[in-house]
LUMGU-67893 format. One line per 4 residues: number of its first residue (from 1); their letters; for each residue x, y, z of C-alpha. Coordinates in nm, 3 decimals. Example, Ala and Ser with C-alpha at 12.3 -4.5 7.8 and 13.67 -1.06 7.14 Angstrom:
<votors>
1) AS) 1.230,-0.450,0.780 | 1.367,-0.106,0.714
</votors>
This chain:
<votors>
1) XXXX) 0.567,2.676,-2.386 | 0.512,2.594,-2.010 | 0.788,2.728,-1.779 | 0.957,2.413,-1.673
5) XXXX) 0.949,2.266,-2.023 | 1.269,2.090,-2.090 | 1.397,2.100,-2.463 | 1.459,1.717,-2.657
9) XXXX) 1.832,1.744,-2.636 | 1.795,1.617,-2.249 | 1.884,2.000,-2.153 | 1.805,2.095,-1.798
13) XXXX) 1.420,2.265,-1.712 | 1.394,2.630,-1.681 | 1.232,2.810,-1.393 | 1.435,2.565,-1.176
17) XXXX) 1.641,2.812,-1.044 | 1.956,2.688,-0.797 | 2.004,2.349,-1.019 | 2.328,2.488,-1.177
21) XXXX) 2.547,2.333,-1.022 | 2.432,1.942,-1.087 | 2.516,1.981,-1.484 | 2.802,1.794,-1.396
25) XXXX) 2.666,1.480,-1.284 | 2.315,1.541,-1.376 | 2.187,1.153,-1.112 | 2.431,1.147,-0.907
29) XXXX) 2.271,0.983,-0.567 | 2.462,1.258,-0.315 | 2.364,1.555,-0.547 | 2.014,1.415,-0.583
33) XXXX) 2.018,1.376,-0.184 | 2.156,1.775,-0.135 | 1.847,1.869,-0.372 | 1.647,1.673,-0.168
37) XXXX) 1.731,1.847,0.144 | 1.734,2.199,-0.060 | 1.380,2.152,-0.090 | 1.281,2.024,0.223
41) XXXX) 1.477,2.331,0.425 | 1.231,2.540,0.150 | 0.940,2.372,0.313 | 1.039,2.342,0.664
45) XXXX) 0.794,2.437,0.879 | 0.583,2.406,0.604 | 0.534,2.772,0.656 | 0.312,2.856,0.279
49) XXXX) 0.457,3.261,0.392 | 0.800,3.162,0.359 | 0.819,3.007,0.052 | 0.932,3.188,-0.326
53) XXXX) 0.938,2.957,-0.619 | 0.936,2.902,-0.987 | 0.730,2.741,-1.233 | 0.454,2.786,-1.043
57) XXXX) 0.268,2.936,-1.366 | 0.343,2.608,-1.541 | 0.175,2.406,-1.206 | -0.147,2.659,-1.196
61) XXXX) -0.184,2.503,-1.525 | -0.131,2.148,-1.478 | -0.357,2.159,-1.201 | -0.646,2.246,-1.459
65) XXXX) -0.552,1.965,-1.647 | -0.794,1.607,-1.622 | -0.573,1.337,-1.491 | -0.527,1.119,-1.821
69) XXXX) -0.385,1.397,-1.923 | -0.130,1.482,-1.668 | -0.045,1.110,-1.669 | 0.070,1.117,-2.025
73) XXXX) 0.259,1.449,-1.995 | 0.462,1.311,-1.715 | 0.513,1.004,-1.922 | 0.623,1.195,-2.214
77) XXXX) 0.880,1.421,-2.009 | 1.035,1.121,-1.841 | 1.123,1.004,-2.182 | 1.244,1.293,-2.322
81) XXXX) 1.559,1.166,-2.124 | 1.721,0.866,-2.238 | 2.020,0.922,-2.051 | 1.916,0.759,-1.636
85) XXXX) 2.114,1.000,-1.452 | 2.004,1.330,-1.592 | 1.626,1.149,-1.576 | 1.684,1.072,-1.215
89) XXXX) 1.801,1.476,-1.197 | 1.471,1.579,-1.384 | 1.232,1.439,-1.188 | 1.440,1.567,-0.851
93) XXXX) 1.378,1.920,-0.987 | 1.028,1.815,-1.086 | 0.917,1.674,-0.756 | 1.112,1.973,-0.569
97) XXXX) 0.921,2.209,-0.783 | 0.561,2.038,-0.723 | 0.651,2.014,-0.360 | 0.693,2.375,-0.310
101) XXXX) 0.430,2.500,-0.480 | 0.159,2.256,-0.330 | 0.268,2.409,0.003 | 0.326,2.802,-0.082
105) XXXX) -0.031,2.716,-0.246 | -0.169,2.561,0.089 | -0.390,2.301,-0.162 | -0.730,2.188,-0.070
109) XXXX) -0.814,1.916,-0.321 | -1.146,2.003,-0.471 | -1.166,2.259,-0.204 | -1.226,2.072,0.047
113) XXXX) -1.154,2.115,0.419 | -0.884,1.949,0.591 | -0.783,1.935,0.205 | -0.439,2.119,0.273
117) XXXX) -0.372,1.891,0.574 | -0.355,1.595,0.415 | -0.137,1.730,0.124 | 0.089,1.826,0.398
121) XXXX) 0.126,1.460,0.529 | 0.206,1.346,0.225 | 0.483,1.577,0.173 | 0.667,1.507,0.445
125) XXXX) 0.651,1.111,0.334 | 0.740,1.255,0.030 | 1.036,1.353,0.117 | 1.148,1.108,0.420
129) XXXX) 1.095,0.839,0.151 | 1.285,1.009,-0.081 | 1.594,1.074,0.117 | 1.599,0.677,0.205
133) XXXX) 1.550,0.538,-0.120 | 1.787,0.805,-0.284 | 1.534,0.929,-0.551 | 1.166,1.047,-0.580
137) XXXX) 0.961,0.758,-0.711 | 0.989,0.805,-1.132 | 0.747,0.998,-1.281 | 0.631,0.778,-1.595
141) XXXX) 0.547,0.500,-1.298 | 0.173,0.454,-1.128 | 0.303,0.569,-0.808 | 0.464,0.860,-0.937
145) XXXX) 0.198,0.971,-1.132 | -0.048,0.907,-0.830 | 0.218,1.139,-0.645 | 0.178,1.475,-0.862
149) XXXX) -0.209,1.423,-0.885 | -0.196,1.460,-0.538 | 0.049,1.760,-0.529 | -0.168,1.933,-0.788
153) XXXX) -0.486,1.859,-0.594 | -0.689,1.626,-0.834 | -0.628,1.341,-0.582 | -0.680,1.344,-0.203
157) XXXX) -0.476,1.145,-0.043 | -0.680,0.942,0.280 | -0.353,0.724,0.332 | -0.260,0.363,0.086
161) XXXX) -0.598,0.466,-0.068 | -0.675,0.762,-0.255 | -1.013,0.968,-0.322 | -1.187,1.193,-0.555
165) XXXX) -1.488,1.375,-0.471 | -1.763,1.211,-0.752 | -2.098,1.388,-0.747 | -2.330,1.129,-0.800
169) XXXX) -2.644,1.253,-0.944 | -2.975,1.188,-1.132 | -2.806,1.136,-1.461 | -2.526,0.903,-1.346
173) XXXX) -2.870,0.639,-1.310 | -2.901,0.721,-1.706 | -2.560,0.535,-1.741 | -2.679,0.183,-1.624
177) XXXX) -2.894,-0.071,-1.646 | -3.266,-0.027,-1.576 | -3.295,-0.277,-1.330 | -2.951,-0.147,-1.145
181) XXXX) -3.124,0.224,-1.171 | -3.384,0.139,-0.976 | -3.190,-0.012,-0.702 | -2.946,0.253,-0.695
185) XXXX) -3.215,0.552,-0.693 | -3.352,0.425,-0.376 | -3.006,0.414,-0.274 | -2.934,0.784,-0.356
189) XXXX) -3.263,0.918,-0.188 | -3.321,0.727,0.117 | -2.941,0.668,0.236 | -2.780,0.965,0.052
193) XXXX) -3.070,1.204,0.097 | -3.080,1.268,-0.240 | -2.814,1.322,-0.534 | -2.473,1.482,-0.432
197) XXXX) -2.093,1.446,-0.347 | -1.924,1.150,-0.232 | -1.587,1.000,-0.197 | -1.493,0.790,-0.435
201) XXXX) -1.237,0.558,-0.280 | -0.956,0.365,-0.556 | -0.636,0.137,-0.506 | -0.391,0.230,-0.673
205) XXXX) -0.287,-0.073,-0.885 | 0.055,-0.132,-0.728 | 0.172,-0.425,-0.515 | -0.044,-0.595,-0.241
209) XXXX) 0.197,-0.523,0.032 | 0.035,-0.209,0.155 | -0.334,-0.403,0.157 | -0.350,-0.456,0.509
213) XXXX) -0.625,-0.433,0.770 | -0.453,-0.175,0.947 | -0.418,0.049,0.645 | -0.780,0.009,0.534
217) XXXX) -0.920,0.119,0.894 | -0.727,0.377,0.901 | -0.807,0.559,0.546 | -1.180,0.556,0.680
221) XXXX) -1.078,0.721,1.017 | -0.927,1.044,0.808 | -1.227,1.009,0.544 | -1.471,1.012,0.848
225) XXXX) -1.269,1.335,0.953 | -1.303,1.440,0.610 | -1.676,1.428,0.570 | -1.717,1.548,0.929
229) XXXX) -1.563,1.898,0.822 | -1.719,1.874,0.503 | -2.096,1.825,0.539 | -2.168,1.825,0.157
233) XXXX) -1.989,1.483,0.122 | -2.266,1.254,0.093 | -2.121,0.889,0.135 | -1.809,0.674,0.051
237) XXXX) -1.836,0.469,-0.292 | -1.608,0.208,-0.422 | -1.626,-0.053,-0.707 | -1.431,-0.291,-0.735
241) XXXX) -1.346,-0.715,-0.719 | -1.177,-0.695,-0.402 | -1.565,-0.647,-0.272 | -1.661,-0.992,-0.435
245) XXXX) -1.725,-1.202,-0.096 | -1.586,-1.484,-0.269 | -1.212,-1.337,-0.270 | -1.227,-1.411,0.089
249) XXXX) -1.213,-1.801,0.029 | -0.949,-1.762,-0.266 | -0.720,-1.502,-0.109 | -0.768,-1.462,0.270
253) XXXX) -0.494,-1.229,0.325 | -0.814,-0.985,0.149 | -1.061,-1.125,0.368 | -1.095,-0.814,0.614
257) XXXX) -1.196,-0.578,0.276 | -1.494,-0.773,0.230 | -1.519,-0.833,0.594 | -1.495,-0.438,0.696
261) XXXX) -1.715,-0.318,0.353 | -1.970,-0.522,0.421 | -2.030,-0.390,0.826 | -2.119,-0.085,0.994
265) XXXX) -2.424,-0.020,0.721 | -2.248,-0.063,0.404 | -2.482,-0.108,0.103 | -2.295,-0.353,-0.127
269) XXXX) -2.435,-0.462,-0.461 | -2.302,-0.630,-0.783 | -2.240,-0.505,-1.078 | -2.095,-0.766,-1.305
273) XXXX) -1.788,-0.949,-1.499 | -1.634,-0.767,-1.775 | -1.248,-0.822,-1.924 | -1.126,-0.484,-1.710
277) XXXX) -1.231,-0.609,-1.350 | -1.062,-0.977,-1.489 | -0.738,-0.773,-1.583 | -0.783,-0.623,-1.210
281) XXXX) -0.807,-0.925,-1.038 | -0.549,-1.170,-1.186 | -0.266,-0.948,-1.288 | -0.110,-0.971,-0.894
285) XXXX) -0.212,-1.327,-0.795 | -0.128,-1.627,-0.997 | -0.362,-1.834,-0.769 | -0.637,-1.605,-0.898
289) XXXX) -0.521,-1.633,-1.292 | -0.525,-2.005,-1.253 | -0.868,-2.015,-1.109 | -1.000,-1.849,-1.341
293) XXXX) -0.874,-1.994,-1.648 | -0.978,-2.347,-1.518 | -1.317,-2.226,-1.474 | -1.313,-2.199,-1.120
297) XXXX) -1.337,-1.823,-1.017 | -1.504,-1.538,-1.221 | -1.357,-1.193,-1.105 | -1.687,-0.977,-1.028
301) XXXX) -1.706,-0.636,-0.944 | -1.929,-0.521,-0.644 | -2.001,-0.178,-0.529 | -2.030,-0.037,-0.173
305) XXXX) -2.218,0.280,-0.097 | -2.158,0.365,0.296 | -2.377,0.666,0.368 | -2.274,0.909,0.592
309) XXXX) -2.463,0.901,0.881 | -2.300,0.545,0.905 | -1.937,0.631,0.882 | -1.975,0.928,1.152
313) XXXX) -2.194,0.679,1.398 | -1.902,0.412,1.293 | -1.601,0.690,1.334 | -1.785,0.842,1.692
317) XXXX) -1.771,0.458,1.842 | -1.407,0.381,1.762 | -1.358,0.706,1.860 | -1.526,0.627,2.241
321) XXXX) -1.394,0.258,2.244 | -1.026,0.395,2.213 | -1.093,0.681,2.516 | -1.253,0.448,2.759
325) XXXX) -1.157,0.087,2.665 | -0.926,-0.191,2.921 | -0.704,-0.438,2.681 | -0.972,-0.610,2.496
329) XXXX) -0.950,-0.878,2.222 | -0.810,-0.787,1.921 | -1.087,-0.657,1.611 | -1.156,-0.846,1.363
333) XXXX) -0.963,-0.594,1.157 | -0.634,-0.633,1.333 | -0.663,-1.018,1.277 | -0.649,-1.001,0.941
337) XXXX) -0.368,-1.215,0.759 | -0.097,-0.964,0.664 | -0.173,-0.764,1.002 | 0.066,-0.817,1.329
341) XXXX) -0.109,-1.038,1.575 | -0.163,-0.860,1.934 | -0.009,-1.100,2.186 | 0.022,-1.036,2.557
345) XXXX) 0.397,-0.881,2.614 | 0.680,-1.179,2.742 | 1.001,-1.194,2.775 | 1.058,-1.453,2.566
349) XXXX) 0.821,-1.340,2.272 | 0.985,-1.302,1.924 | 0.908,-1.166,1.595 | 0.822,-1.446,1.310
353) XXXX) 0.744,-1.325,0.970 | 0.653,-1.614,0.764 | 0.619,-1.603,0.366 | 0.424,-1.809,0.171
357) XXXX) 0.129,-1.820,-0.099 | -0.050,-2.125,-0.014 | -0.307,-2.021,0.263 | -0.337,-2.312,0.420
361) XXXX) 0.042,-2.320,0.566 | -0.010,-1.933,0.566 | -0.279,-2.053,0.876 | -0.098,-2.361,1.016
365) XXXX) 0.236,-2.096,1.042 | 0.052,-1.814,1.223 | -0.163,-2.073,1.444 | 0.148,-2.255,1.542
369) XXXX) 0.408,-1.956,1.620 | 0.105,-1.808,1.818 | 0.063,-2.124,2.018 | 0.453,-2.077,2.113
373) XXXX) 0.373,-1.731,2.265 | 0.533,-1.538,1.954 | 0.424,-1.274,1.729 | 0.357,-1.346,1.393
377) XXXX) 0.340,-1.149,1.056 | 0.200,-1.330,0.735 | 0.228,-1.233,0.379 | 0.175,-1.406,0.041
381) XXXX) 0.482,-1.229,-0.161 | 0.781,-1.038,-0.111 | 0.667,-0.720,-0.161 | 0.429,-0.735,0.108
385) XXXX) 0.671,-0.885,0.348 | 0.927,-0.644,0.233 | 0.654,-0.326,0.374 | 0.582,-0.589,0.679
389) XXXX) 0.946,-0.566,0.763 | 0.961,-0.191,0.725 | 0.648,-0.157,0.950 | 0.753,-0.409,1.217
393) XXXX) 1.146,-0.326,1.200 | 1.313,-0.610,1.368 | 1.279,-0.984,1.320 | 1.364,-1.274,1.499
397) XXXX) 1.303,-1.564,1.226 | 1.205,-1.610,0.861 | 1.032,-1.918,0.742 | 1.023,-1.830,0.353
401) XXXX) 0.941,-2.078,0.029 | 1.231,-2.026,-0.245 | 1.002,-1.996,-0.468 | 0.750,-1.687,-0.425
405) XXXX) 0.510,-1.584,-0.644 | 0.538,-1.305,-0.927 | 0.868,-1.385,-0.998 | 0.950,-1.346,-0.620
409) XXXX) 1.265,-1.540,-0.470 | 1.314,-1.616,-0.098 | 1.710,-1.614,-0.095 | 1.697,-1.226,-0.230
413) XXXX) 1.409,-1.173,-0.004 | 1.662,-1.351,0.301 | 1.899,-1.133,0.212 | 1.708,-0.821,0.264
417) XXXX) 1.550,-0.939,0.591 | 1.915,-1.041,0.731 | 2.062,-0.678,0.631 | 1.783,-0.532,0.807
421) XXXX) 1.815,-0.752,1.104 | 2.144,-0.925,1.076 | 2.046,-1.178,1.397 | 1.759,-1.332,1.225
425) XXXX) 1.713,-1.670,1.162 | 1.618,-1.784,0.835 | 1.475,-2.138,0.730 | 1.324,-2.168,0.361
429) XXXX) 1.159,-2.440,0.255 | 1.051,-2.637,-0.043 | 0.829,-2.918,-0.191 | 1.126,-3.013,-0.471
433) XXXX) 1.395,-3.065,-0.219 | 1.702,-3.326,-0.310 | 1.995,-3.371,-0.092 | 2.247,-3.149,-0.284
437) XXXX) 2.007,-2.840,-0.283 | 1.992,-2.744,0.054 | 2.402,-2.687,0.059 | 2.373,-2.450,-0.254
441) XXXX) 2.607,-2.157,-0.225 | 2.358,-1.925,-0.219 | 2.150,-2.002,0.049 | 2.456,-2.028,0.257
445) XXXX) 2.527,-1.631,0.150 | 2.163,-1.584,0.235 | 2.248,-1.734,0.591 | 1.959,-1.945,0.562
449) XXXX) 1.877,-2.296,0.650 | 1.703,-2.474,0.352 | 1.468,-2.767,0.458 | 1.107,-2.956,0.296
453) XXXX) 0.805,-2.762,0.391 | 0.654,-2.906,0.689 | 0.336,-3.050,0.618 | 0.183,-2.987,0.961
457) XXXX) 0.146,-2.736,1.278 | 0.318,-2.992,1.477 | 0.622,-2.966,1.292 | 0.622,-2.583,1.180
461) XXXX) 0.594,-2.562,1.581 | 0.918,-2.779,1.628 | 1.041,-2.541,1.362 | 1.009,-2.273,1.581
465) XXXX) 1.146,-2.419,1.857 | 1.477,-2.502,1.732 | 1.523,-2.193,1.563 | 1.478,-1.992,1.918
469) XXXX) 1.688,-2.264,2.087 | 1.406,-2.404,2.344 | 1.495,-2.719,2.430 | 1.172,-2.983,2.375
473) XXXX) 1.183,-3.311,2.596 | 1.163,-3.660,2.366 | 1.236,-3.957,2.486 | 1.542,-3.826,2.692
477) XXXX) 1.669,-3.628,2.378 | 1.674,-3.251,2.348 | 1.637,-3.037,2.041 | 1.894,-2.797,2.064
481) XXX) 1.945,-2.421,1.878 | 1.972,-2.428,1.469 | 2.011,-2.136,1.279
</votors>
């Protein structure tokens, strides 16, 4: 039986030495917050010499393991305990135990270079996220799992997206269609020069918030870096719908993927509908599921093979724009809906983070806060403008719809902005308005103004206004401060 094996009576691991003294309260947040800290002071510098730990017979082995089968096991061991707190206290110890031995092990997924680097960076989120949210994200969840792939090197981690190192070779082109062989064999020995390596870029299927422009440049920067100290990597590969150049008419908040894949010397070719890449594409968006079940939209899946001559000529002129560029207009990158639009600094100039699905207001919003010299943010849901509001920190104003899709609600998501930034303005809006709604108790707890969605830029504009307190000339009248 593996060292940290727990027993089914919810007992505590062995080989986690130093965890005595949470039997009591086995999920308590301020004991799970001390272990936290134990195991960061273990890791701190990050020195691998310094570092003596248990278990790690039990990781050696899980490391071996293929990554369907470490996703069960961790599945499995989360629900050995029924009981939340002494779960929550499990995967503490877990995560503490992975932690440690990923550093005292200095990883290098797939033996790469740079390998260990990475794994380092992703501790320390590790653990700053931990400490914030009270807990390490649960083991039997996506993100969790995607967590202690990485620790055990089967995963390397290139920032929101992940990679593993597939060697494409003369016997992957015995896996598809004749006609797609072809194509892909001239692929593989005029751009790749010949079979070999490459990174094999996935998403992992969590909430849109983290798909931003900004994000998606950024993971090739540190896989350029990669392949640069790794001169076996042949290309970068992905597969998926999100490459399908028609999600940039149905969901332009994606636009930039398509927009960025398909530059710089991308190859990008279809592969085809199936029910997976349907499952893919219309589990998130409900604009999506209802295209496609009238008929309207047929989730695809492209590929995109970027060799890697391209991605190092690519990385080497970012690279010499940054060193030697004035204040130029923004890339069509940092445009991208989702992204923070770069406006020249002003006194005056707020931060407006407007919510919405429907892309059309999504563009009349950002196009008329811009036009009043503010910044804007745009997102379709809360979770992505919960991570906006992380990332951006402090916000002026809030125009939110109540109702928010995948179950998402605009007072809760109020609430969060205002304890976050307790001077913010908030206005939600609505198509299904009647006089008694906009007094309802909780939007007044939200301390939000609740008004019908303005149907134009003209009016999202005097919106704005009001809510900032600048005083617009009418006929001798003056709008004065709401909110």
């Amino acid at each position: 039986m593996p060292e940290a094996e727990s027993d089914r009576n919810g007992s505590r691991p062995a080989g986690t030495g130093g965890a005595s003294r949470f039997n009591a309260r086995f999920g308590g947040r301020d004991e799970r917050i001390a272990l936290i800290n134990d195991v960061e002071a273990a890791v701190e510098p990050l020195d691998a010499g310094l570092i003596a730990i248990g278990s790690a017979g039990y990781f050696d082995a899980l490391a071996q393991r293929p990554n369907r089968e470490i996703r069960l096991e961790l599945i499995r061991r989360s629900g050995i305990y029924a009981d939340e707190d002494k779960k929550l206290w499990f995967e503490t110890v877990f995560y503490g135990n992975a932690i440690r031995w990923a550093v005292s092990r200095s990883i290098s997924p797939f033996g790469l270079s740079g390998g260990d680097e990475l794994v380092r960076r992703r501790v320390r989120m590790l653990l700053d996220g931990a400490k914030e949210q009270g807990r390490f994200p649960p083991l039997n969840s996506l993100l969790g799992q995607v967590n202690v792939l990485v620790l055990v090197g089967r995963l390397i981690p290139l920032g929101v997206w992940h990679a593993d190192l597939y060697d494409f070779s003369y016997s992957t082109l015995l896996r598809m269609k004749p006609r797609d062989a072809a194509r892909f064999a001239k692929h593989m020995i005029w751009s790749m020069n010949g079979p070999g390596p490459v990174l094999k870029f996935f998403l992992p299927p969590q909430p849109n918030y983290h798909v931003i422009a900004a994000d998606y440049v950024a993971t090739h920067r540190v896989a350029a870096d990669l392949m640069r100290s790794n001169p076996r990597i042949r290309a970068i590969f992905q597969s998926n719908w999100y490459l399908d150049p028609e999600v940039a008419e149905i969901s332009p908040h994606l636009a930039f993927l398509s927009r960025f894949a398909t530059s710089h010397g991308s190859i990008i070719g279809k592969v085809g509908s199936d029910e997976e890449v349907v499952r893919e594409s219309t589990w998130k968006s409900g604009n999506r599921k209802r295209l496609y079940e009238s008929g309207r939209y047929v989730p695809t899946r492209y590929y995109r093979l970027w060799p890697r001559d391209a991605v190092l000529l690519w990385a080497d002129s970012t690279h010499a724009q940054a060193a030697t560029a004035q204040p130029a207009a923004p890339s069509v990158a940092s445009q991208a809906v989702g992204s923070v639009s770069p406006v020249a600094p002003a006194a005056a100039r707020k931060v407006v983070l407007v919510v919405d699905e429907d892309s059309r207001f999504q563009r009349l919003a950002s196009e008329a806060v811009k036009a009043e010299g503010h910044q804007v943010s745009v997102a379709g849901d809360v979770a992505m403008a919960l991570a906006l509001v992380a990332r951006i920190r402090q916000v002026d104003l809030l125009i939110a719809t109540i109702a928010l899709p995948n179950g998402g609600n605009g007072v809760r998501l109020a609430q969060e902005v205002r304890r976050r930034s307790p001077d913010a303005s908030v206005i939600l809006t609505s198509n299904y308005l009647d006089g008694g709604d906009a007094g309802h108790a909780a939007y007044k707890m939200a301390g939000a103004r609740v008004l019908t969605k303005p149907r134009n830029k003209q009016e999202i504009v005097q919106l704005v206004r009001a809510a900032f307190g600048v005083a617009e000339e009418k006929s001798g009248a003056t709008t004065q401060r709401t909110g």
